[in-house]
C-alpha positions as CSV (number, residue, x, y, z in Angstrom):
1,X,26.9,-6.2,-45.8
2,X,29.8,-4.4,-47.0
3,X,27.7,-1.7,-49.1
4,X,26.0,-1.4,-45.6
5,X,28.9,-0.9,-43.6
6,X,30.7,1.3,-46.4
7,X,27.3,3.6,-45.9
8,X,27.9,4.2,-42.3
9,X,31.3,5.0,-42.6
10,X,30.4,7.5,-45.1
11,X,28.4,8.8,-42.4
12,X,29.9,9.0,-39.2
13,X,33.7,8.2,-40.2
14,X,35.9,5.1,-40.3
15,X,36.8,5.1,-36.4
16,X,33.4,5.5,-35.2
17,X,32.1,2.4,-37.0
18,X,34.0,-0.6,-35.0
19,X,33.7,-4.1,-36.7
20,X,36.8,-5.6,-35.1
21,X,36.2,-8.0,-32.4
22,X,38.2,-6.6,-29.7
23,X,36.8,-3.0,-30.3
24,X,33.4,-4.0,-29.8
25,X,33.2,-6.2,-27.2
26,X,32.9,-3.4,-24.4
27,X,29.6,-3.0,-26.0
28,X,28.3,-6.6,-26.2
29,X,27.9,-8.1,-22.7
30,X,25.0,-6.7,-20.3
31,X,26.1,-4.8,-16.8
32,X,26.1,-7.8,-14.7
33,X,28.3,-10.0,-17.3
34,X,25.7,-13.0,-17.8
35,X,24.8,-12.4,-21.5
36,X,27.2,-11.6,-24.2
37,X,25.7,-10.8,-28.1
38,X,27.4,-10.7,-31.1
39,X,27.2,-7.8,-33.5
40,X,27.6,-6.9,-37.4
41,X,29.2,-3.8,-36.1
42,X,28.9,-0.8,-33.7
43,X,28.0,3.0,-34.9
44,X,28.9,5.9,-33.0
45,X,26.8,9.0,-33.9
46,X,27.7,12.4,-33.0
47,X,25.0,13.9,-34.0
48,X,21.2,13.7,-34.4
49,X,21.7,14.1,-38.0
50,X,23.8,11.3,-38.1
51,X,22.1,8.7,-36.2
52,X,18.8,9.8,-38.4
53,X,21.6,9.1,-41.4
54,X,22.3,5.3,-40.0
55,X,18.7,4.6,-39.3
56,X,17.7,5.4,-43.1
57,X,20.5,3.1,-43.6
58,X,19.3,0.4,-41.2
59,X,16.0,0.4,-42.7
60,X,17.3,0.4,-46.4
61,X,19.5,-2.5,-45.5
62,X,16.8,-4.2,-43.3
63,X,19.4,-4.5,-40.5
64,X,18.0,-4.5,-36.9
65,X,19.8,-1.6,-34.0
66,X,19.9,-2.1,-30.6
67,X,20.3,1.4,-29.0
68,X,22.6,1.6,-26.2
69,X,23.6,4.5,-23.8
70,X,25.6,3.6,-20.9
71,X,25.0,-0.2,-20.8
72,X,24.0,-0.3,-17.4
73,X,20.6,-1.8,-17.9
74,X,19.4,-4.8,-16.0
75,X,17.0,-7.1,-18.5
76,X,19.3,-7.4,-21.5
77,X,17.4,-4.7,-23.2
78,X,20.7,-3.0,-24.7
79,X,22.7,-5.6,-26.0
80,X,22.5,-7.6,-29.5
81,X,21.7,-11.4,-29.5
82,X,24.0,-14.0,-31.2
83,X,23.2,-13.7,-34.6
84,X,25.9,-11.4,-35.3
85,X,23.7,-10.1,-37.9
86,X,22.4,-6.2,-35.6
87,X,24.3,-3.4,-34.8
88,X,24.9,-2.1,-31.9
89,X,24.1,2.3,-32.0
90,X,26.0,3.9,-29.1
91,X,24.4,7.7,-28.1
92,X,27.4,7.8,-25.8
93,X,29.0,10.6,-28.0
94,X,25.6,12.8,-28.3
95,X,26.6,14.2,-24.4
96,X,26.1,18.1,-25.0
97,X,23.6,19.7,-22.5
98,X,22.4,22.1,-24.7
99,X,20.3,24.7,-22.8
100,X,19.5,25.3,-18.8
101,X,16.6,27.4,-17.9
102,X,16.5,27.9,-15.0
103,X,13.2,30.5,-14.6
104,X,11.2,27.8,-17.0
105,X,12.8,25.4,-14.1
106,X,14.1,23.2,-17.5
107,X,17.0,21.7,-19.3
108,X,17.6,20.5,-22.6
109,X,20.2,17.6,-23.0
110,X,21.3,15.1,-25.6
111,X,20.3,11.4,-24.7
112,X,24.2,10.5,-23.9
113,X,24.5,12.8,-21.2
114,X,26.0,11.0,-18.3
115,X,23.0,11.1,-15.3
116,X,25.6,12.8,-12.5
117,X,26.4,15.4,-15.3
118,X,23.4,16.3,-15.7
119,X,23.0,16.3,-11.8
120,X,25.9,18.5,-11.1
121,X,24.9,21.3,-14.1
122,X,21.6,21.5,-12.4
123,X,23.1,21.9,-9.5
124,X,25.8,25.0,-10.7
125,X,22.4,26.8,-11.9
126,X,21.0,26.3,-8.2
127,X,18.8,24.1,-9.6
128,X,17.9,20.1,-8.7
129,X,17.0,17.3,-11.2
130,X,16.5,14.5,-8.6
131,X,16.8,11.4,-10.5
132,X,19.4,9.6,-8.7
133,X,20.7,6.2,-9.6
134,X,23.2,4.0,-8.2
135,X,24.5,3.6,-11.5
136,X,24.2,7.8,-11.9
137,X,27.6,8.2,-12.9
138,X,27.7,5.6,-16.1
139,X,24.0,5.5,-17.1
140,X,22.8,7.8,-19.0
141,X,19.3,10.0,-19.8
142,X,18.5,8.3,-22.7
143,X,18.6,5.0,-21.5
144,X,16.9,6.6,-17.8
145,X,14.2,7.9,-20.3
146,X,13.9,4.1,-22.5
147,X,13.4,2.6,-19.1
148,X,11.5,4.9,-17.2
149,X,14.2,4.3,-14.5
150,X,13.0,5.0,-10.8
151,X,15.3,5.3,-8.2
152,X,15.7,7.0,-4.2
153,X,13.0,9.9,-5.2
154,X,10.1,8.7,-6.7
155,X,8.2,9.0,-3.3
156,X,8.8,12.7,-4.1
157,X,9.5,12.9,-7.5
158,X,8.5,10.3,-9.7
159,X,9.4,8.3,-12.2
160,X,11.5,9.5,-15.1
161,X,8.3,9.4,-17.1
162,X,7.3,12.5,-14.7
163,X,10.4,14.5,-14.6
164,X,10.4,14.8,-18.8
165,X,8.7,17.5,-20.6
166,X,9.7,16.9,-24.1
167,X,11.6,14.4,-26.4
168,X,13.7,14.5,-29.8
169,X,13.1,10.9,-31.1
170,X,14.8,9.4,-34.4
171,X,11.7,6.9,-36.0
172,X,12.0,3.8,-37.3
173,X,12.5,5.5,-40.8
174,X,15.2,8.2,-40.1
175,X,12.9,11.2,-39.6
176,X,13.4,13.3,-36.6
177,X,10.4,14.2,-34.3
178,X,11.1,17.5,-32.1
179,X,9.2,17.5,-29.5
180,X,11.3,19.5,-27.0
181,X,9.1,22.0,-26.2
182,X,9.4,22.8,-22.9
183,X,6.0,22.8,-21.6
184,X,4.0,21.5,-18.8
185,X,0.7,21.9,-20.3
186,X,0.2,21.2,-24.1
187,X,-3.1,19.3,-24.9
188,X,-2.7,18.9,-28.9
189,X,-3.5,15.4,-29.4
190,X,-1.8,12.2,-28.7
191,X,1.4,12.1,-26.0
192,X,3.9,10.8,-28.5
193,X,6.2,11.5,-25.7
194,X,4.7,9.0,-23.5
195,X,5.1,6.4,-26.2
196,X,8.4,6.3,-26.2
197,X,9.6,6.2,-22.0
198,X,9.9,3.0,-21.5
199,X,9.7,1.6,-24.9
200,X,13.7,0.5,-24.6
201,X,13.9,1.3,-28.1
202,X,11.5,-0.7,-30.0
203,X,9.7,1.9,-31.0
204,X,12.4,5.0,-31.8
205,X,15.6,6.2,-30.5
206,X,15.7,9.1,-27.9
207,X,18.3,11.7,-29.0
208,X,17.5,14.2,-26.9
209,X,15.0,15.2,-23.8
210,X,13.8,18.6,-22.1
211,X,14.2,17.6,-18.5
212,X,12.3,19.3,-15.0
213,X,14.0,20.8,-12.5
214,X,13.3,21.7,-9.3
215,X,14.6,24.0,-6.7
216,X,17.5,22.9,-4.3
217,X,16.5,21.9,-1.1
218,X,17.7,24.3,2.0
219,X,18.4,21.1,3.9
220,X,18.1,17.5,3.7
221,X,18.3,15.1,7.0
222,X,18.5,11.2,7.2
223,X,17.5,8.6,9.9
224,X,17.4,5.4,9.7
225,X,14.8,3.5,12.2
226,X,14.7,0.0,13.4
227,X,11.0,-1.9,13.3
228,X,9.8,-5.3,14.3
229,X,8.0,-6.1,11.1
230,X,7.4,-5.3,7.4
231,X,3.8,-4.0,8.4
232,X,5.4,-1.6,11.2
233,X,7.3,0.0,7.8
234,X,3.5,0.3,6.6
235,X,3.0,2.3,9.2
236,X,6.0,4.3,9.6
237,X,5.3,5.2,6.1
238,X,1.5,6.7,6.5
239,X,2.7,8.2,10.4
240,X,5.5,10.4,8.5
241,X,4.0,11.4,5.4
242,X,1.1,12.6,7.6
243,X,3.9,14.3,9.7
244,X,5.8,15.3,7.0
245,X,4.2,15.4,3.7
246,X,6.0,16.3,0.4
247,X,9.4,17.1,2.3
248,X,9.5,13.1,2.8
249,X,11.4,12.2,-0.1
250,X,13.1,8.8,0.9
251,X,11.9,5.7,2.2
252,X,13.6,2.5,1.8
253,X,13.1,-0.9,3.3
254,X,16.1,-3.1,4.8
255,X,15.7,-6.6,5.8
256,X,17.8,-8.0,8.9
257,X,19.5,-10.5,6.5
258,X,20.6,-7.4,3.7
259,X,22.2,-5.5,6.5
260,X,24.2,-8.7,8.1
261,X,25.0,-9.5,4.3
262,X,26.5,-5.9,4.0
263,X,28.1,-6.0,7.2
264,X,30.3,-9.1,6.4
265,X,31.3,-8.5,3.0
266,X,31.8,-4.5,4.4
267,X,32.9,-4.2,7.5
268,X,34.4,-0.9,7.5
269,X,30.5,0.3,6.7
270,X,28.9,2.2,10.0
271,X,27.1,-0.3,12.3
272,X,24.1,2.3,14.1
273,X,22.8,0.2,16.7
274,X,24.3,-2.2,19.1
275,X,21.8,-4.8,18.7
276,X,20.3,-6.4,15.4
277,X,16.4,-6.0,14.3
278,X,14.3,-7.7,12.0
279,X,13.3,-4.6,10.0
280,X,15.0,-1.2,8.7
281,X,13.8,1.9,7.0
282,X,16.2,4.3,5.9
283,X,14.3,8.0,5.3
284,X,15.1,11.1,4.0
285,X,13.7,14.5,4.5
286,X,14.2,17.5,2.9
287,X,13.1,21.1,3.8
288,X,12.7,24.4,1.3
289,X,12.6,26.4,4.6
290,X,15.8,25.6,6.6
291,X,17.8,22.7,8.3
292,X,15.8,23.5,12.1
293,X,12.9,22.7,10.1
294,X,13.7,19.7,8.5
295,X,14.8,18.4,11.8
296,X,11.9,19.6,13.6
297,X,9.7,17.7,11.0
298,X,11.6,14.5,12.2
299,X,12.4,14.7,15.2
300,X,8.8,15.2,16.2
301,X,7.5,12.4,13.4
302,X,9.6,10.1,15.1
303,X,9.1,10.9,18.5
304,X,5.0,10.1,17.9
305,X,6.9,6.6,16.3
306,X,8.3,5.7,19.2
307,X,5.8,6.7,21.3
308,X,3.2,4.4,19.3
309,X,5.3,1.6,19.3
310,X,5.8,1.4,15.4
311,X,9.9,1.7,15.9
312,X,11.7,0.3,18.2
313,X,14.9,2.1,17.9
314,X,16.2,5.2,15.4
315,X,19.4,6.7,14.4
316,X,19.5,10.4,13.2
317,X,22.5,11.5,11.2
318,X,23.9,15.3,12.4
319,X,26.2,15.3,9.7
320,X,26.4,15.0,6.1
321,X,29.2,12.7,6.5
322,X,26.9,10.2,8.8
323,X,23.9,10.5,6.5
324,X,26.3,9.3,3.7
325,X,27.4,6.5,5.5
326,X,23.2,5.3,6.3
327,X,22.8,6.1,2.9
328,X,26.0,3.7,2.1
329,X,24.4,0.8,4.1
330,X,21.1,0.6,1.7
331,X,23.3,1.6,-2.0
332,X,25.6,-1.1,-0.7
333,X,23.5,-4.0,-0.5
334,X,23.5,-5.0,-4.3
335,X,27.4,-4.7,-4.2
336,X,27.3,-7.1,-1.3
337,X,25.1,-9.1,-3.2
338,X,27.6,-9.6,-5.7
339,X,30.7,-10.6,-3.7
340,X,28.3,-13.1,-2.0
341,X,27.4,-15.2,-5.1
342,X,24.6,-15.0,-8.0
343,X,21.2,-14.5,-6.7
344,X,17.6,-14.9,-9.1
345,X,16.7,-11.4,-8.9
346,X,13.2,-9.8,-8.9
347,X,12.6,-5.9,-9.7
348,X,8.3,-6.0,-8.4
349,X,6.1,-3.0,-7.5
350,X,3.0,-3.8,-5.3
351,X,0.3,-1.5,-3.5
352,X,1.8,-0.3,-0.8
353,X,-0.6,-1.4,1.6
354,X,0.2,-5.3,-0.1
355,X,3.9,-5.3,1.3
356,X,3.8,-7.4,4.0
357,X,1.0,-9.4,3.2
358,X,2.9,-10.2,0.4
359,X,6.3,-10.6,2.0
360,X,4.3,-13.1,4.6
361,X,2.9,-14.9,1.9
362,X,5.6,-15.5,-0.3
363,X,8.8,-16.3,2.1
364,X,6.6,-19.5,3.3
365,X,5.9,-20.7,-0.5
366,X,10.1,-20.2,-1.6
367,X,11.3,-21.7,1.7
368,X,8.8,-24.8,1.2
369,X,9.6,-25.6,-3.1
370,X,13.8,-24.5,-1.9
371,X,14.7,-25.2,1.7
372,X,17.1,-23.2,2.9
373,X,16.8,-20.3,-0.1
374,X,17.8,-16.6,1.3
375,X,15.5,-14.0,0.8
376,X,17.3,-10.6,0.0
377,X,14.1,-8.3,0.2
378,X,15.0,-4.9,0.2
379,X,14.0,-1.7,-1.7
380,X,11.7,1.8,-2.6
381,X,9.0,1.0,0.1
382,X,7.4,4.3,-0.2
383,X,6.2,4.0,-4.1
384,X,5.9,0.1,-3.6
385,X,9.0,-1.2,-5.3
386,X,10.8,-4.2,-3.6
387,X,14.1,-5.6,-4.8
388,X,12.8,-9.6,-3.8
389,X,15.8,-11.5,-4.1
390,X,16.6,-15.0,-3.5
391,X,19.9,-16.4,-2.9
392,X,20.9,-20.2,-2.8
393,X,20.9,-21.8,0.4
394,X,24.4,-22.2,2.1
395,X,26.3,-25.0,1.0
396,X,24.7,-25.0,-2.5
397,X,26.9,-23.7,-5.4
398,X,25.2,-21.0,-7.5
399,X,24.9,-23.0,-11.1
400,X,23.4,-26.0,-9.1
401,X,21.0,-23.5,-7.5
402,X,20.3,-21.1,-10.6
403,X,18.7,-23.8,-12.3
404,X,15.9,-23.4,-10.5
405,X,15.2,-19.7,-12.2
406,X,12.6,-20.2,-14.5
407,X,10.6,-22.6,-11.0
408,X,11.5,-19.5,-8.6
409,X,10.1,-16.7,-11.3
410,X,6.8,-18.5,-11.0
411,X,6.7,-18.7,-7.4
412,X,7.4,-15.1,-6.7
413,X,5.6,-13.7,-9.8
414,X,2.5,-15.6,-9.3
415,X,2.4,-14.2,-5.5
416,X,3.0,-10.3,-7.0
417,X,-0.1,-10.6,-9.6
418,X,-2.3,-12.1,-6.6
419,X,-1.6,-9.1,-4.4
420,X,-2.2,-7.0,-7.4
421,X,1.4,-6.3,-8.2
422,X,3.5,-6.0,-11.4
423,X,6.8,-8.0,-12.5
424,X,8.7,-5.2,-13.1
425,X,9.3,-2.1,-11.6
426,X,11.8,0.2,-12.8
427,X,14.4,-2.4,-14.8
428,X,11.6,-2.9,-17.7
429,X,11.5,-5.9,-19.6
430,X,14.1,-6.0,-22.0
431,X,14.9,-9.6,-23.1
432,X,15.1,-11.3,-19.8
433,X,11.3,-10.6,-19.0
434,X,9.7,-10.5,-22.4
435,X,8.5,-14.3,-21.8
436,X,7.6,-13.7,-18.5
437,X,5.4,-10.6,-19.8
438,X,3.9,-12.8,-21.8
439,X,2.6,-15.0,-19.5
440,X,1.4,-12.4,-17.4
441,X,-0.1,-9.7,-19.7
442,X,-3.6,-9.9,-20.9
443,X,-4.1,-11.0,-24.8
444,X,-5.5,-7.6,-25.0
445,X,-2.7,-5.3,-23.9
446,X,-0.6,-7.2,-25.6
447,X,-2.4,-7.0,-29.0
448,X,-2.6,-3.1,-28.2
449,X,1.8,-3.2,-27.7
450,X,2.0,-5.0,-31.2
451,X,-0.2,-2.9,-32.8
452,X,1.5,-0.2,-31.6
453,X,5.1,-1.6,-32.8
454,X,3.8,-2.5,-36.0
455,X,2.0,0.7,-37.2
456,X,5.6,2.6,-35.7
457,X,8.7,-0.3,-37.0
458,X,6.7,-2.1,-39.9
459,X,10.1,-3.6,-40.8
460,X,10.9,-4.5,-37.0
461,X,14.2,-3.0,-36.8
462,X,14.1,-1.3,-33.5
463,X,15.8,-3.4,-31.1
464,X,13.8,-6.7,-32.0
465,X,13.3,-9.4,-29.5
466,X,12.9,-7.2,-26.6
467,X,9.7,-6.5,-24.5
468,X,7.5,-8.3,-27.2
């Protein structure tokens, strides 16, 4: 593997090819720290030229990559395994935003590009790209665009899949695909572009992306409302989009139990109301008109809640500092997650109209197999995403309790496909799923995902072992 290594070197330089131990282990062990790979090396590109120039090597050498860009992924889909025999290939120094037009409402970035920078630059040009993240200021576009990250918008907004209008991919042989175009309509065959979002690099490697934008919002206003049941939060949801429409761009679901596990590892966090409830939604609306508007809009949506009995209490922030700290309750319920202990974590989408049948359904079946389990159920009500987490029950350590991982998957994931649901929402599959999508995915689709892999990485290069 020296000729290999020798090769790279002569392509990107002698300190952006790390082989020593020390230097690369920053690169090696997945966001939450439960899986650390080993690696032949790690290449740092600066340019699309050169990361075309490593793959060419890569393939010549039949040694497999693992793209990376900030590492913050959630499935193990950026990391090497333990054969020490891939490389790791960081984008994290292509970070130029090349181009911001702001009358084609579009910017052109390279796939290292920090998420908040690319927030912020939007932002200077009176523009908005609303992908937000809690991980917005390490993650970065390419890996957004691998994993067709979601997020606090996609009621509004969409997926990441919808707010790209063109990619720059590097193949599986070192050739580089432009497809930055710029254009919302362009019906000229296949939509290689769809291809690769969400792939997690086993088919190519994003370099760079042409990216929508949209115009800043006069106002934005958050509440947060208090409701007896899961199905209530149904009916909040339908009652204010029928209120509100497209200026409803938030809507996120808080259980009792995420809110008391915030409060006690938080305590400095606001507490709205004096009383606990079994239910939360926290919402967001945002006007193009003016800040009276956007208020009128809610304040009358929910007044007709109340009225009808589908809240039972609400909180309206009348300050940007007190929407921030709402907003700070729901973005801090994985942290207190964390502080609490390990928990087997589920990222599921459902029809929204299956929630709380299926949060009825499937809190009986855990509580039965694991007396005493915690549900953490929390998440993106309004496009059907829930965060279902389950947490040991107190008094049981978390190794005795995270045995029981592969048991709880089934449970949870067999009640998700019978309400017509999918295993994963927004973290993809990476490595941690890929068995799980196995089990679930029809012999057909998945003979359709290896065809595709095969007919794009006939030597299997790109980032092997994850999804399939």
């Amino acid at each position: 593997m020296m000729d290999f290594l020798s090769q790279c070197r002569a392509v990107v330089g002698d300190a952006y090819v790390l082989d020593a131990p020390a230097d690369m282990a920053p690169f090696l062990t997945d966001w939450r720290g439960r899986f650390t790979g080993k690696a032949l090396a790690v290449l740092r590109p600066g340019s699309v030229e050169q990361v075309a120039a490593l793959v060419r090597a890569c393939a010549a050498h039949r040694v497999a990559l693992v793209p990376q860009g900030g590492n913050t992924g959630l499935v193990l889909g950026s990391v090497p395994d333990v054969s020490g025999a891939q490389v790791v290939l960081s984008l994290a120094r292509l970070n130029t935003i090349r181009q911001i037009d702001p009358v084609n409402r579009a910017m052109t970035v390279d796939a290292g590009c920090i998420l908040q920078r690319i927030q912020e630059a939007a932002a200077a040009e009176g523009c908005l790209f609303p992908l937000s993240l809690a991980a917005e200021g390490s993650c970065t576009i390419g890996g957004n665009l691998s994993t067709n990250a979601g997020g606090t918008a996609v009621l509004r907004y969409g997926n990441t899949r919808e707010l790209c209008l063109g990619l720059e991919v590097v193949t599986p042989q070192g050739e580089v695909w432009s497809g930055l175009r710029g254009l919302r309509k362009d019906n000229t065959g296949y939509d290689l572009r769809d291809l690769f979002i969400g792939a997690e690099g086993t088919l190519g490697i994003i370099t760079g992306a042409v990216l929508k934008l949209y115009p800043q919002p006069k106002a934005s206003i958050t509440a947060l409302a208090a409701l007896p049941s899961p199905a209530h939060a149904q009916q909040l949801l339908v009652l204010m989009q029928d209120h509100c429409g497209s200026s409803l761009t938030g809507f996120e679901l808080m259980s009792r139990f995420c809110l008391d596990l915030v409060a006690r590892q938080f305590p400095h966090l606001p507490k709205p109301f004096a009383a606990p409830y079994a239910q939360y939604v926290l919402l967001e609306l945002s006007s193009s008109e003016s800040e009276a508007h956007a208020v009128g809009l809610l304040e009358h949506a929910i007044g007709a809640a109340l009225e009808r009995g589908v809240i039972q209490d609400a909180v309206v922030a009348s300050s940007v500092a007190q929407s921030a700290g709402l907003w700070q309750l729901r973005e801090h319920i994985p942290l207190a997650q964390a502080k609490a202990g390990k928990n087997i974590k589920h990222d599921i989408s459902l029809p929204v109209s299956r929630i709380a049948d299926f949060i009825a359904a499937t809190g009986p079946q855990l509580e039965a197999a694991f007396p005493g389990c915690q549900l953490v159920c929390f998440g993106h009500l309004g496009d059907g995403n829930l965060h279902y987490n389950v947490a040991p029950p107190e008094g049981i350590s978390n190794e005795d309790f995270l045995v029981n991982q592969d048991k709880v998957n089934r449970v949870v994931h067999d009640s998700v496909v019978a309400f017509g649901g999918s295993i994963s929402a927004e973290h993809g599959i990476g490595a941690l799923k890929r068995d799980e999508l196995a089990h679930y995915k029809s012999p057909v689709e998945l003979n359709m995902m290896r065809a595709i892999k095969a007919a794009l990485d006939p030597l299997g290069i790109m980032n092997p072992g994850k999804i399939l």
